[in-house]
Every structure is written in C-alpha cells, then in structure tokens.
VOPAGU-2260 file (C-alpha; in pm, 1 decimal, decimal comma):
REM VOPAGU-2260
SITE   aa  ch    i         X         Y         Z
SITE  UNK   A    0    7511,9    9015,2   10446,7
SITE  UNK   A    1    7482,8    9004,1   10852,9
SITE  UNK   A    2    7460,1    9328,8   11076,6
SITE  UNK   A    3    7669,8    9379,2   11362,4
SITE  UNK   A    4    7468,6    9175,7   11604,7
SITE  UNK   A    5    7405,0    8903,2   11334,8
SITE  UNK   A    6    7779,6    8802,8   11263,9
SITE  UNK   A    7    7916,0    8483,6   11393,2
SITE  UNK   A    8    8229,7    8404,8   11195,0
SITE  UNK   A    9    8456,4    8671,4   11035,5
SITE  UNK   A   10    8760,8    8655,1   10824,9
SITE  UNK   A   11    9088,6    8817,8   10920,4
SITE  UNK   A   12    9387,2    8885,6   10651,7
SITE  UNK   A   13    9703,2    9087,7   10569,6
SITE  UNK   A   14    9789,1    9184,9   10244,8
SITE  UNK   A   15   10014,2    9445,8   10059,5
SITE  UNK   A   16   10347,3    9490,1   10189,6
SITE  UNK   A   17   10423,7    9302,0   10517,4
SITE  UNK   A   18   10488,7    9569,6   10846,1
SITE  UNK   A   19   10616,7    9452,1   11205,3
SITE  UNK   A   20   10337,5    9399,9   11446,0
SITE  UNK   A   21   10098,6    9194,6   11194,6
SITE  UNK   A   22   10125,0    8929,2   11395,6
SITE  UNK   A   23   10029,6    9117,1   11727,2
SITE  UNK   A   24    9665,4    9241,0   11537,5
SITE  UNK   A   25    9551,0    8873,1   11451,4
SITE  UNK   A   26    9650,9    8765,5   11759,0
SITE  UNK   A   27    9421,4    9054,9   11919,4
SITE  UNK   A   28    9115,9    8965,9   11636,0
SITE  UNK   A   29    9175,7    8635,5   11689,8
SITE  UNK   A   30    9181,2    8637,0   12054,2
SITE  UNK   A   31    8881,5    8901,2   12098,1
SITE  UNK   A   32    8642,3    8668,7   11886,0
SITE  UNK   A   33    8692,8    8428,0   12074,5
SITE  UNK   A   34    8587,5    8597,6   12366,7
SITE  UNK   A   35    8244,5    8696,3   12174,3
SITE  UNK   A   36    8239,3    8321,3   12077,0
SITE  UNK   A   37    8275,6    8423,3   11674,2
SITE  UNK   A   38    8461,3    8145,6   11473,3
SITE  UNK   A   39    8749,6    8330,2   11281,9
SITE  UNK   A   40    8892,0    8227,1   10953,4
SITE  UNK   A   41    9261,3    8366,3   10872,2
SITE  UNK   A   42    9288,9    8411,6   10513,7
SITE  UNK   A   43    9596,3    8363,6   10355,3
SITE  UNK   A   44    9808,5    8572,0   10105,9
SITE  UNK   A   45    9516,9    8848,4   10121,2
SITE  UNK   A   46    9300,8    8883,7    9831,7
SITE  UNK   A   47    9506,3    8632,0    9661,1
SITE  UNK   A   48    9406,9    8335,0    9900,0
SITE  UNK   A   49    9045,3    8518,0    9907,0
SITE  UNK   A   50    8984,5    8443,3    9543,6
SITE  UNK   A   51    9172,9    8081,4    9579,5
SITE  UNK   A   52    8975,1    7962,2    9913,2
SITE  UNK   A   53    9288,7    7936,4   10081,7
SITE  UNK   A   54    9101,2    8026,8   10392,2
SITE  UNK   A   55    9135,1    7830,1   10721,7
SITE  UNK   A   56    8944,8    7788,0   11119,3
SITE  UNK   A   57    9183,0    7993,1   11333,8
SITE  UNK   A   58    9171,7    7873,9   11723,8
SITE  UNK   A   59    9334,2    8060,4   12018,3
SITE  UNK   A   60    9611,5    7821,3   11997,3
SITE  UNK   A   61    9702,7    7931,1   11614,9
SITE  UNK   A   62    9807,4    8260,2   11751,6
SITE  UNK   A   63   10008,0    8144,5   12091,1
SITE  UNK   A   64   10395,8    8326,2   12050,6
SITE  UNK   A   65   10367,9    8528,3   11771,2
SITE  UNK   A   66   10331,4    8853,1   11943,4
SITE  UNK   A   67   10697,3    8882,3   11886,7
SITE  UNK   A   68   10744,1    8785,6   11528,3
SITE  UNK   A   69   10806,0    9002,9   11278,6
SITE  UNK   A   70   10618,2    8922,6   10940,8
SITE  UNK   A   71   10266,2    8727,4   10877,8
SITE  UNK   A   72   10206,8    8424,0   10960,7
SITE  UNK   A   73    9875,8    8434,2   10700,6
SITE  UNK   A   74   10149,7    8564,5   10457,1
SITE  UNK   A   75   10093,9    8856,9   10218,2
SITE  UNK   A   76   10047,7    8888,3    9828,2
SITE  UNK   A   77    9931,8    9139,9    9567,1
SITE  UNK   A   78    9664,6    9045,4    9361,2
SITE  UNK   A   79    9614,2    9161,1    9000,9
SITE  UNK   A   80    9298,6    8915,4    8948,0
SITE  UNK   A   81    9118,3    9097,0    9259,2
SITE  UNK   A   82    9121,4    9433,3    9052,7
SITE  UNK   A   83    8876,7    9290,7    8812,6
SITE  UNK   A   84    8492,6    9198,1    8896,0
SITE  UNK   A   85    8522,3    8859,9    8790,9
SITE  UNK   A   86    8813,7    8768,8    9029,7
SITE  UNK   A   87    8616,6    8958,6    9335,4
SITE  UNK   A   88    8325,6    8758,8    9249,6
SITE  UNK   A   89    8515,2    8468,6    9290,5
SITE  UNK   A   90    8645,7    8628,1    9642,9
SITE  UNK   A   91    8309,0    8668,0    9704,7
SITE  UNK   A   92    8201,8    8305,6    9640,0
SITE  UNK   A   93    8427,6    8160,6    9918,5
SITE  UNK   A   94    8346,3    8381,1   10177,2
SITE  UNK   A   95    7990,6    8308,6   10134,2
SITE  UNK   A   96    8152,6    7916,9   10125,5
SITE  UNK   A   97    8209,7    7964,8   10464,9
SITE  UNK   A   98    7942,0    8106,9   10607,7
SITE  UNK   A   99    8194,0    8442,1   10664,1
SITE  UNK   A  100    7977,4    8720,6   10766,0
SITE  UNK   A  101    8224,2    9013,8   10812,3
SITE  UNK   A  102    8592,6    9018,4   10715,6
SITE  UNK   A  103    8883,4    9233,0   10929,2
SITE  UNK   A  104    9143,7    9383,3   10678,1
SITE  UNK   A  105    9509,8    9466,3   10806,0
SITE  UNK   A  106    9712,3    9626,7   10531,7
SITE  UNK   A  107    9756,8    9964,7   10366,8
SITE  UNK   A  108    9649,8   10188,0   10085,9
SITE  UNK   A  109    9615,7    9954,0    9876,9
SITE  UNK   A  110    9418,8    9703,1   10065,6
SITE  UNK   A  111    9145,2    9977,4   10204,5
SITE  UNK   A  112    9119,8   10023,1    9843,0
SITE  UNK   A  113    9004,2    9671,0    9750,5
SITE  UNK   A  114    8842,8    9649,1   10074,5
SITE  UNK   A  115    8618,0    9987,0   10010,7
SITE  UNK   A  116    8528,6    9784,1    9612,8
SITE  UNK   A  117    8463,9    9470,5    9812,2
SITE  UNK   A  118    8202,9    9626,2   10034,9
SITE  UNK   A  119    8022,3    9828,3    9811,0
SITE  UNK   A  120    7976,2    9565,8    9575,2
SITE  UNK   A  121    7856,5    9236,2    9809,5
SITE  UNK   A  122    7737,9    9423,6   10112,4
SITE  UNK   A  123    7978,0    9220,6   10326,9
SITE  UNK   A  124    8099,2    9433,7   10637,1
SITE  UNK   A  125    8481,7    9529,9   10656,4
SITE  UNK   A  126    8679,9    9685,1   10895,7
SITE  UNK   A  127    9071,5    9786,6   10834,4
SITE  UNK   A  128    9326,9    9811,6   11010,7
SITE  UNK   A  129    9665,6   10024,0   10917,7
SITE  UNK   A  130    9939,1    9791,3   10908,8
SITE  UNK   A  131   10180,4    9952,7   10697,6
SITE  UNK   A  132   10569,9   10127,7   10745,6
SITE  UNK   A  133   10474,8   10416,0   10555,9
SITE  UNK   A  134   10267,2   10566,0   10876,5
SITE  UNK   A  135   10066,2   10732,0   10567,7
SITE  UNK   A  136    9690,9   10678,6   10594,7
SITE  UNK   A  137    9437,5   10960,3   10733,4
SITE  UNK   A  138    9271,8   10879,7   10999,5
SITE  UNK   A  139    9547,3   10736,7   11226,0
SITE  UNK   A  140    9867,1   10885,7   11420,3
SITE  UNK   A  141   10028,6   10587,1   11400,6
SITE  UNK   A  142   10017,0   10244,2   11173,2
SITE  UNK   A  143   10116,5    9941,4   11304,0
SITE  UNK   A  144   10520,1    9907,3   11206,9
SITE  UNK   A  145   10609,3   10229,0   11165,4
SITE  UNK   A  146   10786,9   10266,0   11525,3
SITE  UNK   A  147   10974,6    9920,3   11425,4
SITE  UNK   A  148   11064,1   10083,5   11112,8
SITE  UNK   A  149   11221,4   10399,0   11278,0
SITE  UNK   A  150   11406,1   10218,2   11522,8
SITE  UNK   A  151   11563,7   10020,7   11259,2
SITE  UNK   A  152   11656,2   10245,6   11046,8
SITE  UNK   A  153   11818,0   10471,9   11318,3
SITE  UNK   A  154   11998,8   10171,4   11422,8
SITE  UNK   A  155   12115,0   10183,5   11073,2
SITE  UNK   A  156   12235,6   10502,9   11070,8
SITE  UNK   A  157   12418,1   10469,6   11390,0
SITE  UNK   A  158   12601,8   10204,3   11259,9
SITE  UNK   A  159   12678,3   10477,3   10956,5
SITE  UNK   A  160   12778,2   10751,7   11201,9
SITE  UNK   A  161   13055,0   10572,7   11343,4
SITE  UNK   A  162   13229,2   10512,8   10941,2
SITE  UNK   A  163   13124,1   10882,7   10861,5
SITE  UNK   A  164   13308,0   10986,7   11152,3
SITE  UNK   A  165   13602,9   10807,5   11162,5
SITE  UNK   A  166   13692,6   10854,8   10799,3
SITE  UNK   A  167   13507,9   11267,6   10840,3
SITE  UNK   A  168   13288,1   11136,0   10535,5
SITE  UNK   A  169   12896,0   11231,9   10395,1
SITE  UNK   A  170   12680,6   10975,0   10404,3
SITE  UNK   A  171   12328,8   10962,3   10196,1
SITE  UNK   A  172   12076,1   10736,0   10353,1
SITE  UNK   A  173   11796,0   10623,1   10203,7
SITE  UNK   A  174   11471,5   10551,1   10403,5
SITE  UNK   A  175   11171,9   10345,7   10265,5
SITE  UNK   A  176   10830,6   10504,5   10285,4
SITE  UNK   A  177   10694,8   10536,1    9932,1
SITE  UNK   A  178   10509,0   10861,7    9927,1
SITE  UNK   A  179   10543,4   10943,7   10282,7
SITE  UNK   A  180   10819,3   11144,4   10387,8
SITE  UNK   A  181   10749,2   11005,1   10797,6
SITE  UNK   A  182   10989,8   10755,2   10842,7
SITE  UNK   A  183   11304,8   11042,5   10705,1
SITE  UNK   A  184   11139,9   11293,2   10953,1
SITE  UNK   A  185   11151,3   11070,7   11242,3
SITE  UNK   A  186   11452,8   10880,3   11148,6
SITE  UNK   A  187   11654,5   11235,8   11055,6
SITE  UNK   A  188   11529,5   11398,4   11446,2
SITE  UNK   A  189   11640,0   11078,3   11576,4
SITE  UNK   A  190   12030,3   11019,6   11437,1
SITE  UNK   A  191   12126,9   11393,4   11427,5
SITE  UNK   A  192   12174,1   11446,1   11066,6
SITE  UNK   A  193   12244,9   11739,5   10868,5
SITE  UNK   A  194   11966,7   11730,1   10655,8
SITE  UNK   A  195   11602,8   11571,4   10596,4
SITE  UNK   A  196   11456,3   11514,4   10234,5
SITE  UNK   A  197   11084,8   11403,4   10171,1
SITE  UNK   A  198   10843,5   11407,8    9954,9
SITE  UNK   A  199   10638,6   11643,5   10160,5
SITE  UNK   A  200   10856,5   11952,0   10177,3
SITE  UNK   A  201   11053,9   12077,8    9864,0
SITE  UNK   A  202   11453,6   12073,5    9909,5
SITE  UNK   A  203   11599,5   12171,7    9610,5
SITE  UNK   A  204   11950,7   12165,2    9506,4
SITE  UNK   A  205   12085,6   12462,3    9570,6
SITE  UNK   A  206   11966,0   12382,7    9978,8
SITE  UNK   A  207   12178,7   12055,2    9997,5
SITE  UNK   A  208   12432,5   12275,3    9846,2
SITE  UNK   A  209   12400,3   12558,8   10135,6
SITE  UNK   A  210   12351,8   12280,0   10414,1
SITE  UNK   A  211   12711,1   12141,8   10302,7
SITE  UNK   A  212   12891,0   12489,7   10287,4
SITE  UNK   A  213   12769,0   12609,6   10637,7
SITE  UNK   A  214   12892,6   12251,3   10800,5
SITE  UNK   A  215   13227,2   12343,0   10598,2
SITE  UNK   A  216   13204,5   12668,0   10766,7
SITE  UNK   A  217   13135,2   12531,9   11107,2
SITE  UNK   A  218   13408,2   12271,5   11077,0
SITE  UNK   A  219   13195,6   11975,9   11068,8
SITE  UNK   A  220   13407,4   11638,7   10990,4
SITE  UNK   A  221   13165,0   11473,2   10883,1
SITE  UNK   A  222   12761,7   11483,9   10772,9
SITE  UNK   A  223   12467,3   11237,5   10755,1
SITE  UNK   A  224   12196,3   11348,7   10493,5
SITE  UNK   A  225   11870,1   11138,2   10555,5
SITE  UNK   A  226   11646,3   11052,5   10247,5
SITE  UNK   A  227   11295,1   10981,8   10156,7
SITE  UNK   A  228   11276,6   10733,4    9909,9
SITE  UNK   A  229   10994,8   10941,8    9723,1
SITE  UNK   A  230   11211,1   11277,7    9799,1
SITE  UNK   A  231   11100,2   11479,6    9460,9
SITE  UNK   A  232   11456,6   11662,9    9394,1
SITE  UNK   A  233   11601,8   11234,0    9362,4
SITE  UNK   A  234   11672,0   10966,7    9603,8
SITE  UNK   A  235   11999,7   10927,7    9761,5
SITE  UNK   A  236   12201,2   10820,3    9484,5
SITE  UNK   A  237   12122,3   11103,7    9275,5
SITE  UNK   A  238   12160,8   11360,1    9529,5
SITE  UNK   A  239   12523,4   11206,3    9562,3
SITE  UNK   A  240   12594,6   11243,1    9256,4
SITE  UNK   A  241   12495,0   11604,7    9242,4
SITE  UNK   A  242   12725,2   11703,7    9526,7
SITE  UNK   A  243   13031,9   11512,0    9373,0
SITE  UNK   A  244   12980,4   11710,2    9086,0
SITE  UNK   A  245   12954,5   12029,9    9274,5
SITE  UNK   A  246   13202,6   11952,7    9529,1
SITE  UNK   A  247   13474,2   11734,9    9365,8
SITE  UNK   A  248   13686,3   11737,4    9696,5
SITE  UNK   A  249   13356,7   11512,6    9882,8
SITE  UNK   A  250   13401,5   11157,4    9847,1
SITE  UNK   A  251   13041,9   11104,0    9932,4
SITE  UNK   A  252   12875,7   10807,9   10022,2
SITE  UNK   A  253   12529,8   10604,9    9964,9
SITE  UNK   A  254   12370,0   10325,1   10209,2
SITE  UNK   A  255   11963,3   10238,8   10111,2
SITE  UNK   A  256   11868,6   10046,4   10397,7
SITE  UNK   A  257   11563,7    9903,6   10192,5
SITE  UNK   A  258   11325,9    9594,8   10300,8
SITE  UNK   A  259   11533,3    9559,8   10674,7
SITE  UNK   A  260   11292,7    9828,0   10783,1
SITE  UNK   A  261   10985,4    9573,9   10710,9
SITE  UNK   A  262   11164,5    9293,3   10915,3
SITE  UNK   A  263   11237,2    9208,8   11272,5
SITE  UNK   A  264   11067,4    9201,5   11589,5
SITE  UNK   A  265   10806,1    9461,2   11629,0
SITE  UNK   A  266   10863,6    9723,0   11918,3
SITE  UNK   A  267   10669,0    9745,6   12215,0
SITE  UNK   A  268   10493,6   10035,9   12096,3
SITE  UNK   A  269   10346,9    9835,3   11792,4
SITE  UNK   A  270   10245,2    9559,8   11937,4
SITE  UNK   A  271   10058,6    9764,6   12206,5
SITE  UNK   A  272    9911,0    9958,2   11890,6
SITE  UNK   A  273    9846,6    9644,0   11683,2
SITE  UNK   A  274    9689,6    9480,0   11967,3
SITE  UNK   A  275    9434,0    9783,5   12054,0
SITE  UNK   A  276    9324,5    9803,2   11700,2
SITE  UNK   A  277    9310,8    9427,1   11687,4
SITE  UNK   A  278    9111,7    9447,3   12010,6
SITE  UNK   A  279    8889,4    9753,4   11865,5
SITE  UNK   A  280    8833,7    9636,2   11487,8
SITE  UNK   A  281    8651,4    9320,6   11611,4
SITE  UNK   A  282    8405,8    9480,6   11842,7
SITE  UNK   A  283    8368,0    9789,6   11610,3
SITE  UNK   A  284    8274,8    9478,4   11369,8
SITE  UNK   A  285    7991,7    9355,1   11632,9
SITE  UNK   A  286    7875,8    9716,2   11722,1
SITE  UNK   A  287    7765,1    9732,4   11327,8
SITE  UNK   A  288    8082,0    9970,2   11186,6
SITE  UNK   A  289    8198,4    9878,1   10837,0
SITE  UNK   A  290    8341,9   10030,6   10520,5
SITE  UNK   A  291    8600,2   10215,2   10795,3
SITE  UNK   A  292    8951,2   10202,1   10929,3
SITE  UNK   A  293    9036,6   10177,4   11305,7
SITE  UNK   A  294    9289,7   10385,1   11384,6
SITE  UNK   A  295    9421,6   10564,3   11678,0
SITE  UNK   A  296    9367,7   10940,8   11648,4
SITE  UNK   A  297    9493,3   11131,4   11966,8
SITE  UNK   A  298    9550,2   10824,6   12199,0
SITE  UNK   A  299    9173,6   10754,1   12122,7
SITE  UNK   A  300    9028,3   10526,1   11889,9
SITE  UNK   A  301    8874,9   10682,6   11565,4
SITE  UNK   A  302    8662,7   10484,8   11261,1
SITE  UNK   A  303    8723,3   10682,5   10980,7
SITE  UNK   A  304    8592,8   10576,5   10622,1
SITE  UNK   A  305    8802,7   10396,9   10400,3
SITE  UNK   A  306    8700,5   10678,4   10145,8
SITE  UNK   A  307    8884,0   10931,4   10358,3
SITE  UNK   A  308    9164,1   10704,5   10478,4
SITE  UNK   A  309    9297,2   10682,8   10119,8
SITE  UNK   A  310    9204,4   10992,7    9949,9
SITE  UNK   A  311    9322,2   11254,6   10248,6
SITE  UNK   A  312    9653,8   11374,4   10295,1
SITE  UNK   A  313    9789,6   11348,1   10611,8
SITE  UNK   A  314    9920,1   11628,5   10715,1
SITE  UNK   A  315   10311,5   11667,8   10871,2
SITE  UNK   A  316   10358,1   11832,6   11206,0
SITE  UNK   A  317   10478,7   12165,5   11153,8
SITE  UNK   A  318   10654,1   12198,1   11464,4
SITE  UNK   A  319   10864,3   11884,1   11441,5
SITE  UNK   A  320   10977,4   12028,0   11057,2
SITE  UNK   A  321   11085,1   12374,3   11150,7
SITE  UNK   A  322   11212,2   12184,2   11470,9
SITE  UNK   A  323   11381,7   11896,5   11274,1
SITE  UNK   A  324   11536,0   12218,0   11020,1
SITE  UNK   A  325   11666,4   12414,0   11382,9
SITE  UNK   A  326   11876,5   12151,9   11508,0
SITE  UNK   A  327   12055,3   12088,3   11198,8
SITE  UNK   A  328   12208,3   12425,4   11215,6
C-alpha cells in the first residue's frame, strides 16, 4: 500500500458505539483533504459497510452543518464477519476497489482493535481517532464525547437533586462508561453527591454504609450516590437494594440515565477536540504515521500505537479522587 507522500484518496469511518462530536472529526478529515487535494470516501456503518462496499465520494458540501449534530451521519455498526479473515479480506477487496490508499478510523476500543488486525495484515495505513464516551483509551486526555457525556448526565442529576430534595430522599444514579469509572468521577465532582463508585477504586459495602450514617449524623435531608455502570461492588440497583435492606427506614431511589449520554449536540469542547484530531489524523496520514491513535496528551497532540492505546490502563488522577472523597464529607 501507498506511503505518506504517495496517498491520494483515504477512507474515513465511525464504528462501535456512536459519541457526540463524530460529526465534527469527518467534517475536519473531510475538510483537511480537501485542502491537500485527497479524494475522501466516508464509509458507512464501519467495518460493516467496509466488507459490503457501502463506501461513497465525500465532497466539502457532504459535511456543511453537521458540526452541531449529535450522532453519525456515516452511521455506526458492529461487525461479527470483520473478526474473521475471510470477512477482512473482503474489507480489503473494496478498499483496493477504490483505489483507497489510507483509511482514518474514529471509534473506540474496539475499533483500534480491528484497525491494528487490518493493518498488519494488508499493509494499508490507519490512523484512529478516539471517539468514544468512555474517555478510556491510553494515549489521550480526552475522547471526543466524553465532555457531552458529562454535561448530560449532570444535567440529569440536577434534575434528580431537586426530587431528592424536596421529598429528603437517596437517589442512585447510574452513569454509562463500561469499564471506565471517568464519566462517575467527573459527573459525581460536578453535582455534589455523597458518594462516587467506579470500577477503578474499590467501595465496598460497608463504605456506602458509613457514607449514609455520617450524612444521618450531619443532618443531611437528602443524598445523591453517583454510579459507574462497571462499579465492581454492583450497579445502582443493587447497591439500592443493599441499603434498603440495611436501612429499612430509606426509601431509596434508582434513575440509569443510559444511552441519553451518547445523544445530543456535542459541546464546544468536543467539537474543538474532534475537529483538532480530525485536522491532525489526516496530515499525520500524509506525514507517513500509521498503525497509531491521535490523541491529545497535555494540550499537545500525541500518536500513540494502537497496541498501547488498547492494552494500557489509563491511569485516574489521584488528586481529583482524594479531592472528589474530601468534599463529600
């Protein structure tokens, strides 16, 4: 396949779960080829469309007014055919169909993964870039819909605070985030509550139990407990139903704000950051990177390999935690 200086067209998709500010990073690839006269093909539904040449000439006009949207507009799928050889041979067929000599990857674990396989086996250069709520790939401080997915969620709870409060009531709320306990960190700092639980950090029973007796103590009417959906000690429901069990005088309540944290306009900050890696993947692409994810490491863009994107941890601040623990006193 071409070198940096030798590619003229390049492929652009989104695949995996959809994340706010999408839209802003083809725009960006889109609009930055252009400028290096490439010819850019949007793929649709990821590896999906890859494998059924659902692939399709993207102009500057295909990307006017969707900075703003929430979503894809090349759509998103999960593809069990591209986890064999056969169906990534097939992938591989219709890129070289259309003369595609490097392809731009916007997506998250999952899609580095495929992309890494992809690589290796054709040759064919591939750069990622993290679009994903989770915020959970090494290699970047931020991935593009994570702010969104914070803001909505402590819009959310807001909402929440004013029934806890009114009726002095705890409240369980459950964040999205798979693995990644980032969105519960940020969201928890953010809305005041009384207690954070992610994967990350073990909270065991017996904590909730103590965080609930010193708010008793204190006189608190009412508490908001914010929860990772891949907390280890259960997710909100079952932490619920521990405290009712424990505390019989509770009436405690559950909200699991679920996909609304994928939807919706993405903030300013993520389409900034969508449009800066959009901006950056492209000429990384031309400057000869590949196999690597753009990200944004310290304000400063950072290609880090796909390897180490999805097989490093990424590691929680330290100060926001014992901060985050502090203020819930």
């Amino acid at each position: 396949m071409s070198k940096g200086n030798d590619i003229k067209r390049i492929g652009v998709f989104t695949s995996g779960g959809d994340a706010p500010g999408m839209n802003a990073a083809v725009r960006a690839v889109v609009r930055t080829a252009s400028y290096h006269n490439l010819h850019v093909y949007g793929i649709a539904c990821g590896y999906e469309g890859m494998i059924e040449g659902n692939i399709t000439r993207l102009e500057t006009k295909d990307v006017s007014n969707i900075i703003h949207r929430g979503g894809t507009i090349l759509r998103t799928a999960r593809s069990a055919e591209f986890r064999t050889p056969e169906g990534r041979l097939h992938a591989y067929e219709n890129i070289v169909a259309h003369d595609i000599d490097g392809l731009i990857a916007i997506g998250g674990n999952g899609t580095f993964t495929g992309a890494k396989f992809f690589g290796e086996e054709f040759g064919i250069p591939i750069i990622g870039i993290p679009g994903t709520i989770d915020n959970d790939l090494y290699g970047s401080d931020y991935t593009i819909g994570f702010d969104t997915a914070v803001n909505t969620a402590i819009e959310a709870v807001d909402r929440i605070r004013d029934t806890a409060d009114s009726h002095s009531r705890l409240f369980f709320v459950e964040v999205m985030g798979r693995d990644s306990g980032y969105i519960a960190l940020k969201a928890g700092i953010g809305s005041g509550s009384g207690k954070i639980f992610m994967p990350e950090i073990h909270t065991s029973a017996e904590d909730l139990f103590k965080a609930l007796k010193k708010a008793k103590k204190r006189k608190k009417l009412f508490s908001l407990m914010i929860v990772a959906e891949g907390n280890k000690s259960g997710g909100a429901q079952a932490l619920s139903e521990l405290v009712q069990e424990k505390f019989p005088e509770y009436e405690p309540r559950v909200t699991i704000i679920g996909h609304l944290q994928r939807g919706g306009a993405p903030t300013c900050m993520d389409r900034v950051l969508a449009s800066r890696l959009g901006f950056h993947a492209v000429e990384g692409l031309l400057r000869g990177e590949k196999a690597a994810m753009c990200g944004v490491v310290n304000n400063k863009i950072r290609f880090t390999s796909f390897e180490d994107a999805i097989t490093k941890s990424k590691p929680m601040n330290k100060d926001l935690l014992r901060m985050a623990e502090i203020l819930a006193m």
